[in-house]
VOVO-245204 format. One line per field, with one value per atom (N, C-alpha, C, O, CB): residue in one letter; x, y, z. Coordinates in Angstrom, 1 decimal. Glycine has a CB too. Example, Ala and Ser with C-alpha at 12.3 -4.5 7.8 and 13.67 -1.06 7.14 Angstrom:
# residues 2
r	c(a; a; a; a; a; s; s; s; s; s)
px	c(13.2; 12.3; 13.2; 14.2; 11.3; 12.8; 13.7; 12.9; 13.4; 14.1)
py	c(-5.7; -4.5; -3.3; -3.3; -4.5; -2.2; -1.1; 0.0; 1.1; -0.6)
pz	c(7.8; 7.8; 7.8; 8.5; 9.0; 7.1; 7.1; 7.9; 8.0; 5.7)
This chain:
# residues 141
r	c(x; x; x; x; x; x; x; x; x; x; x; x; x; x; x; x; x; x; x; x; x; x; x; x; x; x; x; x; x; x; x; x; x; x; x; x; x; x; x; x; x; x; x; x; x; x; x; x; x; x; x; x; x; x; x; x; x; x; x; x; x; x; x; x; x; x; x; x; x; x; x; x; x; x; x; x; x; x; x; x; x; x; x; x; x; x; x; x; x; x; x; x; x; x; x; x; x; x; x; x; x; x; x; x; x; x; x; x; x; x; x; x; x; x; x; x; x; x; x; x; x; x; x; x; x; x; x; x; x; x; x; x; x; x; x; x; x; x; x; x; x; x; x; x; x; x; x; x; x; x; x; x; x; x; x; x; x; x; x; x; x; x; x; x; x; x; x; x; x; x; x; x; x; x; x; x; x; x; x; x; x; x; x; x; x; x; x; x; x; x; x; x; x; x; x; x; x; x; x; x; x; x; x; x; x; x; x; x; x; x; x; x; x; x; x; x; x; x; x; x; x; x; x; x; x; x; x; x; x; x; x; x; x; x; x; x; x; x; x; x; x; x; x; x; x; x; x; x; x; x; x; x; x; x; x; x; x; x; x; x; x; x; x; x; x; x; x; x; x; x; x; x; x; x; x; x; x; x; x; x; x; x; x; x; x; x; x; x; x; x; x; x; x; x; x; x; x; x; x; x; x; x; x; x; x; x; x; x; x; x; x; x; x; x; x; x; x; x; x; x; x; x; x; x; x; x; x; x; x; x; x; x; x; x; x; x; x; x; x; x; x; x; x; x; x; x; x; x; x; x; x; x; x; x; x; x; x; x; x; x; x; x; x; x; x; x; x; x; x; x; x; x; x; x; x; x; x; x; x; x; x; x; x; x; x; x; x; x; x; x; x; x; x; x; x; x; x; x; x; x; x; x; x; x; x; x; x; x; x; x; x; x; x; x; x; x; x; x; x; x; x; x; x; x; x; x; x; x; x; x; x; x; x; x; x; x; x; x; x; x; x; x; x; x; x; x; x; x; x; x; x; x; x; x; x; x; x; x; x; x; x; x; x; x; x; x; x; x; x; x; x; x; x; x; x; x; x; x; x; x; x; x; x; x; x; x; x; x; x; x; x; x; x; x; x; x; x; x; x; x; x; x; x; x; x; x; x; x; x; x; x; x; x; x; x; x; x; x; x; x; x; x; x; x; x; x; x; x; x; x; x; x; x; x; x; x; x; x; x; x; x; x; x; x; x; x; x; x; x; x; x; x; x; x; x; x; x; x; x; x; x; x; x; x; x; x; x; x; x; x; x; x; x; x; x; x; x; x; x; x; x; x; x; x; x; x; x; x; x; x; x; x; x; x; x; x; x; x; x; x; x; x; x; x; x; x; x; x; x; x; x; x; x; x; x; x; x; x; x; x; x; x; x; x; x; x; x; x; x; x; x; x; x; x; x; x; x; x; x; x; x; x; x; x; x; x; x; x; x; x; x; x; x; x; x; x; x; x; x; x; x; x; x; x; x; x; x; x; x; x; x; x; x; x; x; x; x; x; x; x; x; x; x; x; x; x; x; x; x; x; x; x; x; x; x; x; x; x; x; x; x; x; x; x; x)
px	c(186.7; 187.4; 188.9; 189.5; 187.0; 189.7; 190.9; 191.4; 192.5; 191.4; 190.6; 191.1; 191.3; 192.2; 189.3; 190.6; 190.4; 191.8; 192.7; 189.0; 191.9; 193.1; 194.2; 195.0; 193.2; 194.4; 195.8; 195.7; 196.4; 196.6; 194.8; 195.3; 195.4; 195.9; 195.3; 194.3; 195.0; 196.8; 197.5; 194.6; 197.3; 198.5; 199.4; 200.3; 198.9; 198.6; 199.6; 199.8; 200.7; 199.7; 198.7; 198.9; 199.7; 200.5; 198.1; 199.6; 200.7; 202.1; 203.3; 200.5; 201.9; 203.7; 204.1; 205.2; 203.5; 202.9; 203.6; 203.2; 203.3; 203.2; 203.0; 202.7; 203.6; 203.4; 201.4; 205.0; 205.6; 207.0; 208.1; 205.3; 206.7; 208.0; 208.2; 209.2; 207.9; 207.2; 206.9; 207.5; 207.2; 205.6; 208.6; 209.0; 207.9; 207.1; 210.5; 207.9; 206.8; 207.8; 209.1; 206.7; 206.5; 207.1; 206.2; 205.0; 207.7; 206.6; 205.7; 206.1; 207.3; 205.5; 205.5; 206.0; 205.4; 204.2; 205.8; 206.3; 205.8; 206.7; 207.8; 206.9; 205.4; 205.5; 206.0; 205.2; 204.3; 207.2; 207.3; 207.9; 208.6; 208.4; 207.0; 207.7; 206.4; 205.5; 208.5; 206.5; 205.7; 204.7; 203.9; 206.4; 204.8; 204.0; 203.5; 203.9; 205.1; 202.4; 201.9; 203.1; 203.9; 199.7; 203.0; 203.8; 203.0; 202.2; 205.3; 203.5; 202.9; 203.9; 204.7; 202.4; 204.3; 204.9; 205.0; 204.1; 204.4; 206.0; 205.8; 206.5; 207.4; 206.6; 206.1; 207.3; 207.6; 206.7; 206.7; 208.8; 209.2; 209.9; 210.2; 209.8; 210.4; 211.4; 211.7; 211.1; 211.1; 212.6; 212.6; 211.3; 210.6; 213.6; 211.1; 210.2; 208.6; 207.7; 210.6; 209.0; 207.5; 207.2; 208.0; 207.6; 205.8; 205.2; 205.7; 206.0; 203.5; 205.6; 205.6; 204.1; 203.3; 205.5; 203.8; 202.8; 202.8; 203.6; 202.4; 202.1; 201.7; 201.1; 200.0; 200.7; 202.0; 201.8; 200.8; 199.8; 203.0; 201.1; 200.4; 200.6; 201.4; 200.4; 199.3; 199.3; 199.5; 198.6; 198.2; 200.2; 200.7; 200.8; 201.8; 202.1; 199.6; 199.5; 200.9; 201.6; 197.8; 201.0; 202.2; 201.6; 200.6; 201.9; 202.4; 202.4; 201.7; 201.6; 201.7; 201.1; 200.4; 201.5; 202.5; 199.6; 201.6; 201.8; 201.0; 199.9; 202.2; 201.6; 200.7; 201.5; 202.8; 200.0; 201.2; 201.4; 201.5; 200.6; 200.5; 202.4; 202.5; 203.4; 203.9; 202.8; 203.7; 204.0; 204.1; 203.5; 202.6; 205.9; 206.6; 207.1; 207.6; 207.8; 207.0; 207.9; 208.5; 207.8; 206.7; 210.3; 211.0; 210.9; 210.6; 210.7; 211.1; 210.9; 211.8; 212.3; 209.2; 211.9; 213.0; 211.8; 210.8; 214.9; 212.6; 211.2; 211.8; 212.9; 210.4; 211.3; 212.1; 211.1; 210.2; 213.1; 211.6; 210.4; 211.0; 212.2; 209.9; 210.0; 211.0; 209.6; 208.5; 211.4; 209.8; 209.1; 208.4; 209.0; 209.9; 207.4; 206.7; 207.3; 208.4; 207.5; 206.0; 206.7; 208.0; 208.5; 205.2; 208.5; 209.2; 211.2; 212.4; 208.5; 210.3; 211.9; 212.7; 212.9; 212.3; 213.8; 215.4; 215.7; 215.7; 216.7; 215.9; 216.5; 215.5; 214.5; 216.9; 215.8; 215.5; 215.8; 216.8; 215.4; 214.8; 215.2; 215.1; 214.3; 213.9; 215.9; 216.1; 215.8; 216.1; 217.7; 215.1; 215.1; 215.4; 215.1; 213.6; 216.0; 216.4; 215.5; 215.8; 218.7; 214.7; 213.6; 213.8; 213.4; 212.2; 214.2; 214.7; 215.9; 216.2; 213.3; 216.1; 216.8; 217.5; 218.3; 217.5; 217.5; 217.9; 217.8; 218.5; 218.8; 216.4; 216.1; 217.4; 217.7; 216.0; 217.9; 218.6; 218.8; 219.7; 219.5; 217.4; 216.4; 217.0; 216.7; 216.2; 218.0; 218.3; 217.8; 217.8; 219.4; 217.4; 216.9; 217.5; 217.6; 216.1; 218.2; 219.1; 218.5; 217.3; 219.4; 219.2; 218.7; 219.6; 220.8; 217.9; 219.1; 219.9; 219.5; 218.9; 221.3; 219.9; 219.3; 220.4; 221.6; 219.3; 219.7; 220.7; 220.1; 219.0; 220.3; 221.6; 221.1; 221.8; 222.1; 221.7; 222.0; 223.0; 222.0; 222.6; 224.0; 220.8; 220.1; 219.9; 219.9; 218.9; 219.8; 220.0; 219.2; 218.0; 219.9; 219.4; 218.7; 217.2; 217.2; 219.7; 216.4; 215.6; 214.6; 213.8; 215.0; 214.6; 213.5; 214.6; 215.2; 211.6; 214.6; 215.4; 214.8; 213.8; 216.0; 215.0; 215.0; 215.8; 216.9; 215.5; 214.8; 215.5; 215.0; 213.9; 215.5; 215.6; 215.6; 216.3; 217.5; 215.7; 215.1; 214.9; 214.6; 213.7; 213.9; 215.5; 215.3; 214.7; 215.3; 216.9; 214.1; 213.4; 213.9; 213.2; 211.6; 215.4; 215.6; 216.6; 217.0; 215.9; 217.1; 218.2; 219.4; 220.2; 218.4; 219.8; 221.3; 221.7; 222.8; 221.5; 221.0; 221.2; 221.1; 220.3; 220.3; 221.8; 222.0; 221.3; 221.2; 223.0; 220.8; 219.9; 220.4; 220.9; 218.6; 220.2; 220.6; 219.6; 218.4; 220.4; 220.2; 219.9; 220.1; 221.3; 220.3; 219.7; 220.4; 219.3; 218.1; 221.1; 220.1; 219.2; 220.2; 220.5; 218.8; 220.9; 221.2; 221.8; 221.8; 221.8; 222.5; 222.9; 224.2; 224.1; 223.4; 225.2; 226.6; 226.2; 226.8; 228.4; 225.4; 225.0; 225.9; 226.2; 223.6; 226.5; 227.8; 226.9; 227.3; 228.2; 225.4; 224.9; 224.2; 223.4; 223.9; 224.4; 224.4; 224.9; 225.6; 224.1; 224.7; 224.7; 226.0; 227.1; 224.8; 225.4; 225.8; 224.9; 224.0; 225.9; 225.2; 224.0; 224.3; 225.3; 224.7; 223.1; 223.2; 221.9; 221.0; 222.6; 222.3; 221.1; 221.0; 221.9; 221.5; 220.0; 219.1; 218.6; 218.4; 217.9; 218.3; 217.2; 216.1; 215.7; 216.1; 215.8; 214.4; 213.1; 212.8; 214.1; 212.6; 211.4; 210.6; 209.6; 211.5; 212.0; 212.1; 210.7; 210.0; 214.1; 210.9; 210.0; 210.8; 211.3; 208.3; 210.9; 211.2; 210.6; 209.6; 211.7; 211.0; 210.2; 210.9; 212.1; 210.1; 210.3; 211.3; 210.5; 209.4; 211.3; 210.7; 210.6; 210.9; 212.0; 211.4; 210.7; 210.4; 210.7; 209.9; 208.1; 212.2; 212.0; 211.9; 211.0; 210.0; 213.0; 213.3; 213.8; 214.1; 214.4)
py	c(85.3; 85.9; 85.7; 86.7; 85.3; 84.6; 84.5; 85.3; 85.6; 83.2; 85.4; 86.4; 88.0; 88.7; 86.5; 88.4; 89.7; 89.6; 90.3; 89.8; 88.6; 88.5; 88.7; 89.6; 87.3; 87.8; 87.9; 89.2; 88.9; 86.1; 90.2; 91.1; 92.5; 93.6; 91.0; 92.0; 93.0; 93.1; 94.0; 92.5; 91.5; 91.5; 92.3; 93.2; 89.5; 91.5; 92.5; 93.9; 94.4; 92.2; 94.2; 95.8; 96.1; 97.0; 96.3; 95.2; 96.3; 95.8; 96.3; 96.3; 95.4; 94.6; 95.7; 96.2; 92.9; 96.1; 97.2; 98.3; 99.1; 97.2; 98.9; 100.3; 100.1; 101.2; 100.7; 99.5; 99.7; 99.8; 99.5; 99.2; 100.0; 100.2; 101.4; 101.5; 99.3; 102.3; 103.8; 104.7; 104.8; 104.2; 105.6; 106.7; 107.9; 108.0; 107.1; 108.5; 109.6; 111.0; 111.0; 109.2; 112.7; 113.2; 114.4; 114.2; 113.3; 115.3; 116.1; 117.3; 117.3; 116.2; 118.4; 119.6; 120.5; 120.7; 119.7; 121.2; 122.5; 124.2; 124.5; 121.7; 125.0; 126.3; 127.0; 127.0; 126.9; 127.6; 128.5; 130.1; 130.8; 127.8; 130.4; 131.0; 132.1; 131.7; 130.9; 133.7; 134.7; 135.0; 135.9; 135.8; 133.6; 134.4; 132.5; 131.4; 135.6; 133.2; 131.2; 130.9; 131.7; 131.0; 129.5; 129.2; 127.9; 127.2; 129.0; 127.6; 126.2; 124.9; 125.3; 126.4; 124.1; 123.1; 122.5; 121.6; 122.4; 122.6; 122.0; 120.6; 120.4; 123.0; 119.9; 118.4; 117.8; 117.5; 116.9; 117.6; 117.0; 115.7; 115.4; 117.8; 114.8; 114.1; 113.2; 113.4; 113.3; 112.4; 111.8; 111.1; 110.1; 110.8; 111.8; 111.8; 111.7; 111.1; 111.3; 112.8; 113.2; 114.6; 115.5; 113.1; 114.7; 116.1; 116.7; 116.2; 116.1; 118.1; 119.6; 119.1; 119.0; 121.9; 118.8; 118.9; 119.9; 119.7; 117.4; 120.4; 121.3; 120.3; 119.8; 122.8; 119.9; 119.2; 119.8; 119.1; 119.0; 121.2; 121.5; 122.8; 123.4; 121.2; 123.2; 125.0; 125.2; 124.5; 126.0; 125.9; 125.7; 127.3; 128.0; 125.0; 127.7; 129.4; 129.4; 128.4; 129.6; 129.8; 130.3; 129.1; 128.5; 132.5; 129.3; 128.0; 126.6; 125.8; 128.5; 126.2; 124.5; 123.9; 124.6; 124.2; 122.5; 121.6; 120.6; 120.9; 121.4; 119.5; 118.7; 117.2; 117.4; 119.3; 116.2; 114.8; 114.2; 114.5; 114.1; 113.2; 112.5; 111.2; 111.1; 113.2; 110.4; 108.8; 109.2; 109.9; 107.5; 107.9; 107.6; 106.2; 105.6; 108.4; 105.7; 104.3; 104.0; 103.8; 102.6; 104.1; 103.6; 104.6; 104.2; 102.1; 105.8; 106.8; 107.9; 108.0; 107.3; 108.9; 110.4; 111.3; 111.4; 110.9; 112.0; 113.4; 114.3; 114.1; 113.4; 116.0; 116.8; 117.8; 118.1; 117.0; 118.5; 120.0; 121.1; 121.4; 120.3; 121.9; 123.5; 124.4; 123.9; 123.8; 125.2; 126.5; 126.8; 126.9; 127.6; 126.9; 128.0; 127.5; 127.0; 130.0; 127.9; 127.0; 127.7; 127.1; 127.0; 128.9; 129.1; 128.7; 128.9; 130.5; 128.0; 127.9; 127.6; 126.5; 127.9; 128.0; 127.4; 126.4; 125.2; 128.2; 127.1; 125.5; 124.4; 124.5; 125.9; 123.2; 122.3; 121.3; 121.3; 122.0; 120.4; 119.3; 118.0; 118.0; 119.1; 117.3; 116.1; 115.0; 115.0; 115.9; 114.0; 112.2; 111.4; 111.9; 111.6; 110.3; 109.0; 107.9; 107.9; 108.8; 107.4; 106.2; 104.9; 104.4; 106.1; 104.3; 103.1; 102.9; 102.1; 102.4; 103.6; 103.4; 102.4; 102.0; 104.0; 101.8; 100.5; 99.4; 98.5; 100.6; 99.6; 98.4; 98.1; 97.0; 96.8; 99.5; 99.1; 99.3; 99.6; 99.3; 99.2; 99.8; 101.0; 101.2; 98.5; 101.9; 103.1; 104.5; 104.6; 102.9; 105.3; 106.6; 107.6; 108.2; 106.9; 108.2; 109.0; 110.9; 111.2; 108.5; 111.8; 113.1; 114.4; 114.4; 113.1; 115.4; 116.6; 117.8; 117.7; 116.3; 118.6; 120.4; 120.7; 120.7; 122.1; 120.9; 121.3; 123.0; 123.5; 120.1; 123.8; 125.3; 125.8; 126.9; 126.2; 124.2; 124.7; 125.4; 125.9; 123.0; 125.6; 126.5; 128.0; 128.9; 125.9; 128.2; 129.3; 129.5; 129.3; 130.4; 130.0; 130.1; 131.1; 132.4; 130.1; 130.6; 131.9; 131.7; 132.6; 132.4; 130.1; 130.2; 129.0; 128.0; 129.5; 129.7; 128.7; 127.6; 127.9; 129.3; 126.4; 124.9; 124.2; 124.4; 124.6; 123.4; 122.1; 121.4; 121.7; 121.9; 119.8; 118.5; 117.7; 117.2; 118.1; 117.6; 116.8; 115.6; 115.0; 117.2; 114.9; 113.5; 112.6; 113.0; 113.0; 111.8; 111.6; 110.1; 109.6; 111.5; 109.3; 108.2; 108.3; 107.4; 107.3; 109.5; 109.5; 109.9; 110.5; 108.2; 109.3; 109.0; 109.8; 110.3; 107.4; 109.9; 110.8; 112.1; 112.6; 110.7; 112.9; 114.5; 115.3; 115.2; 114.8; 116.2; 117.0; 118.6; 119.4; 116.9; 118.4; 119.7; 121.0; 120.9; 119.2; 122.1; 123.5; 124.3; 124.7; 124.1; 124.9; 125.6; 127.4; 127.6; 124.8; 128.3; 129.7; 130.8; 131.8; 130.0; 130.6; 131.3; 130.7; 129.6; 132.0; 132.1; 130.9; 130.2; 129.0; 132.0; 130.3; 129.4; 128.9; 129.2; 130.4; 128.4; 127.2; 126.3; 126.2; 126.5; 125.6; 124.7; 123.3; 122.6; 124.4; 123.5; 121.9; 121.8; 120.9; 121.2; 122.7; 122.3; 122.0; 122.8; 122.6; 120.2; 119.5; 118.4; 118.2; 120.2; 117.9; 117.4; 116.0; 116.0; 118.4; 115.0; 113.6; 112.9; 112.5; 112.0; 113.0; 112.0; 110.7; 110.8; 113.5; 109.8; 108.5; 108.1; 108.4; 107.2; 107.4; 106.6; 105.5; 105.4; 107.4; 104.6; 103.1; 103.7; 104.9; 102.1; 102.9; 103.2; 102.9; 101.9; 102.4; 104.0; 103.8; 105.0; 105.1; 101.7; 105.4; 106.3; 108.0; 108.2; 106.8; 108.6; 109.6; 111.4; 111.5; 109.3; 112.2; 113.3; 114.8; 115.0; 113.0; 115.5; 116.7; 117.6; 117.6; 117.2; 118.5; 119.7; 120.7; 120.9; 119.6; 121.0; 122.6; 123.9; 124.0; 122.7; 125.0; 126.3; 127.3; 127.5; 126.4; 127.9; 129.5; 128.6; 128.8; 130.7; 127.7; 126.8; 127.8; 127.2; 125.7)
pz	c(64.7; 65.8; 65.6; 66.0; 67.1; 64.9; 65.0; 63.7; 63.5; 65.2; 63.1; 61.5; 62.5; 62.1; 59.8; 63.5; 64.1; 64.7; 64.4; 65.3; 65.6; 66.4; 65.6; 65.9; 67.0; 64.2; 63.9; 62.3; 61.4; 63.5; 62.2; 62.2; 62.6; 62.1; 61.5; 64.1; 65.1; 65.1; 64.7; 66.7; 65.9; 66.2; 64.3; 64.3; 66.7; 63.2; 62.1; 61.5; 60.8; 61.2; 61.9; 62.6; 63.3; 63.0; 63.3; 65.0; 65.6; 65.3; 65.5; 67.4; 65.0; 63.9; 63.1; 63.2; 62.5; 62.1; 61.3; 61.8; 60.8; 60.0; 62.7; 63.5; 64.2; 64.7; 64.4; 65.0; 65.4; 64.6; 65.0; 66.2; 63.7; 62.6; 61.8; 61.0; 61.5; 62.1; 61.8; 62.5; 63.7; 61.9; 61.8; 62.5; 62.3; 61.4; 61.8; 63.2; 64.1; 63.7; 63.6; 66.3; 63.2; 63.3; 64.3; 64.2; 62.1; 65.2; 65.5; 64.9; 64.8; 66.7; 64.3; 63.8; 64.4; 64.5; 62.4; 64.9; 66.4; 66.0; 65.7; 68.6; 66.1; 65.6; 66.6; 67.6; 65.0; 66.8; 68.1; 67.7; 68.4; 69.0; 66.0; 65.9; 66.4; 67.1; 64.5; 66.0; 66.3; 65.3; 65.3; 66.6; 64.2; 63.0; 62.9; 63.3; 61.3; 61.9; 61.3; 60.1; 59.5; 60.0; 60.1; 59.2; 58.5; 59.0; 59.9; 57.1; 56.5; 56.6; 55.7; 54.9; 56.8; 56.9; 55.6; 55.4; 57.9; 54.3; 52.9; 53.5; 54.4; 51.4; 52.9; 52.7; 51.4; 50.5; 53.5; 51.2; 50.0; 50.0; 51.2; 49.4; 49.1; 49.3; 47.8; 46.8; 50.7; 47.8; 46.4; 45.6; 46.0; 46.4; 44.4; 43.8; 43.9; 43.4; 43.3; 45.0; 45.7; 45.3; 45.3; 47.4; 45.0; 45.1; 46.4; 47.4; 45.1; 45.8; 47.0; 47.7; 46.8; 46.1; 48.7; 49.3; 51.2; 52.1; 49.2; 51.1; 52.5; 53.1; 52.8; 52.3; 54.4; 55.5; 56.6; 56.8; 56.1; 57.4; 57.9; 57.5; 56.8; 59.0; 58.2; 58.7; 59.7; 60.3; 58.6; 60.5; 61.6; 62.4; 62.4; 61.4; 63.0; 63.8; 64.9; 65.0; 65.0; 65.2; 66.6; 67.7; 68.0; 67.5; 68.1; 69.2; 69.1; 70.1; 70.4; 67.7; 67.1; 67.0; 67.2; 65.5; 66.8; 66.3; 65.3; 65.0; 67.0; 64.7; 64.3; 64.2; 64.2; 62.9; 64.1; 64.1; 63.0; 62.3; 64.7; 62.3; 61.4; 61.4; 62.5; 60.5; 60.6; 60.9; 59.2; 58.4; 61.9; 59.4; 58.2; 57.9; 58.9; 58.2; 57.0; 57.1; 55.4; 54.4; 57.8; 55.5; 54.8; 53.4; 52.2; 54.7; 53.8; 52.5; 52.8; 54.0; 52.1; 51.8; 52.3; 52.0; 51.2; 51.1; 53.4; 54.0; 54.0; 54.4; 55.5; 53.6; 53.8; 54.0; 53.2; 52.8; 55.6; 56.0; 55.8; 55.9; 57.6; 55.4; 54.7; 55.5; 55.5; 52.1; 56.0; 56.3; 55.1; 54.1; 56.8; 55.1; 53.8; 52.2; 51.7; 54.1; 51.8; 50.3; 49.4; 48.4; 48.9; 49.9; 49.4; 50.6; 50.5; 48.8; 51.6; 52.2; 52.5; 52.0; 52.6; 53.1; 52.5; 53.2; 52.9; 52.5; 54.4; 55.5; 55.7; 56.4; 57.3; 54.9; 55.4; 56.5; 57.2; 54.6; 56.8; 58.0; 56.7; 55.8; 59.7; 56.9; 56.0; 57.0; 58.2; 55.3; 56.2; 57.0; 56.0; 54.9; 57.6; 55.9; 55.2; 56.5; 57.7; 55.1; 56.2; 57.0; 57.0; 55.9; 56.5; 57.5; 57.0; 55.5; 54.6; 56.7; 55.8; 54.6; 54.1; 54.9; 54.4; 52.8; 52.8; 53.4; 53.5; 52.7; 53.9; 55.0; 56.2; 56.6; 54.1; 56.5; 57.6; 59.0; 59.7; 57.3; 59.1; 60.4; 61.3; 62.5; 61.5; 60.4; 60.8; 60.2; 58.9; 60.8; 60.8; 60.5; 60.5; 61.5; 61.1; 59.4; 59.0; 59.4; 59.2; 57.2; 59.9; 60.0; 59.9; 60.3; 61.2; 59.5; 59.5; 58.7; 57.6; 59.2; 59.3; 58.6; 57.5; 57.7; 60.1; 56.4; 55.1; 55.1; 55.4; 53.3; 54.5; 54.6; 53.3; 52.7; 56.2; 52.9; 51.4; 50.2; 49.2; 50.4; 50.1; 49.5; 50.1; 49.2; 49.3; 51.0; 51.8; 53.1; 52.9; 50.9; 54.4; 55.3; 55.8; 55.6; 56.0; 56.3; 56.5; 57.6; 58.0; 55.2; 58.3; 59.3; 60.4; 60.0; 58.5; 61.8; 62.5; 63.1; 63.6; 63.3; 63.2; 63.1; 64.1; 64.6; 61.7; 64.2; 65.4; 65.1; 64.6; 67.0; 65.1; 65.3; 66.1; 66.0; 64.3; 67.3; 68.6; 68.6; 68.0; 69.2; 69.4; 68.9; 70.3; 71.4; 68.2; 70.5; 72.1; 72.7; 73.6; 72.0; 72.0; 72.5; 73.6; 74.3; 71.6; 73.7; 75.0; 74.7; 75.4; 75.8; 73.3; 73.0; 71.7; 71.7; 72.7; 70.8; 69.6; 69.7; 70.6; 68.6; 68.9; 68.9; 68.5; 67.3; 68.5; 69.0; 68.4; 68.2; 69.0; 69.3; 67.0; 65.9; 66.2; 66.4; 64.1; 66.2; 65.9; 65.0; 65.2; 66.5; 63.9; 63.7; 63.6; 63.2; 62.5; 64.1; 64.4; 63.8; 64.4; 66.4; 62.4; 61.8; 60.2; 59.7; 62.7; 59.5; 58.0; 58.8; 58.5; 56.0; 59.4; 59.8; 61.2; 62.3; 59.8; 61.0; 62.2; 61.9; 60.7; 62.2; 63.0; 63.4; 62.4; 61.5; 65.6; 63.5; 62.9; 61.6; 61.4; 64.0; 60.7; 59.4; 58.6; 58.0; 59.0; 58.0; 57.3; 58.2; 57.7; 55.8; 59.4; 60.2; 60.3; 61.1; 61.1; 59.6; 59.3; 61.0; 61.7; 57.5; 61.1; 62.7; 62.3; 61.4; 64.7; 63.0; 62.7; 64.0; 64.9; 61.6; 64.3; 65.3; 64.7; 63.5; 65.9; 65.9; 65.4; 64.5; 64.6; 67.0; 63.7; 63.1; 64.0; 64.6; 61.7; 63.7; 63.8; 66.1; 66.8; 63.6; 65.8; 66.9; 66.4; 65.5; 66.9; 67.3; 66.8; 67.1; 68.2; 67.8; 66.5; 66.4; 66.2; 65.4; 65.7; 66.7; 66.9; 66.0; 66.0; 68.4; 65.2; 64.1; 64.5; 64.0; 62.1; 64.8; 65.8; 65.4; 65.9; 67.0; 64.7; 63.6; 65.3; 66.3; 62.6; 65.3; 65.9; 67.6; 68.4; 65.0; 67.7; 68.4; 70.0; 71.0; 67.6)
């Protein structure tokens, strides 16, 4: 029983140190959710019809969502980075734009970026929060 107990408790020790992402489709068409990040495979996160979402959980790595495998604007994360229990974010459009994007952020105090064309103000605009907060990136926002 006390082996149960203490790694219940080290579980929730390390489940509360995971940044959260939700990825929500608002656009009129389906879309696939690719993610990439340093020295990570292209992998397809979700499939995502008009109006889905889907749920995922990060800790201490760089994440990057692009629309469709071929697309431009990304949403960028830095996760802990450097163990400095801060979570780095922002839409890069320096490859070129083609699906519009938000990143919503749910602690009260951090800024949440738009961008719904190619000279969006808030691209490549790095905003950070505590780690381990949770965020919404939102397609056709």
């Amino acid at each position: 029983m006390k082996t149960f107990v203490v790694l219940a408790l080290s579980l929730a020790v390390v489940s509360c140190s995971f940044t959260s992402f939700v990825l929500r489709n608002q656009c009129d068409f389906a879309i696939s959710v690719y993610r990439t990040g340093y020295d990570r495979p292209e992998t397809d996160q979700c499939i995502l019809p008009s109006g889905l979402g889907c749920a995922i959980a990060f800790n201490a790595t760089h994440v990057e969502f692009r629309a469709n495998k071929e697309g431009k604007a990304q949403t960028k994360f830095s996760l802990n980075e450097n163990q400095s229990e801060v979570d780095y974010y922002e839409i890069d459009t320096s490859a070129g734009y083609d699906t519009p994007v938000a990143i919503y952020t749910t602690d009260g105090h951090s800024r949440n970026l738009t961008c719904n064309s190619a000279t969006c103000s808030d691209a490549g605009q790095r905003q950070q929060l505590p780690h381990g907060g949770k965020f919404y990136v939102v397609y056709c926002p």
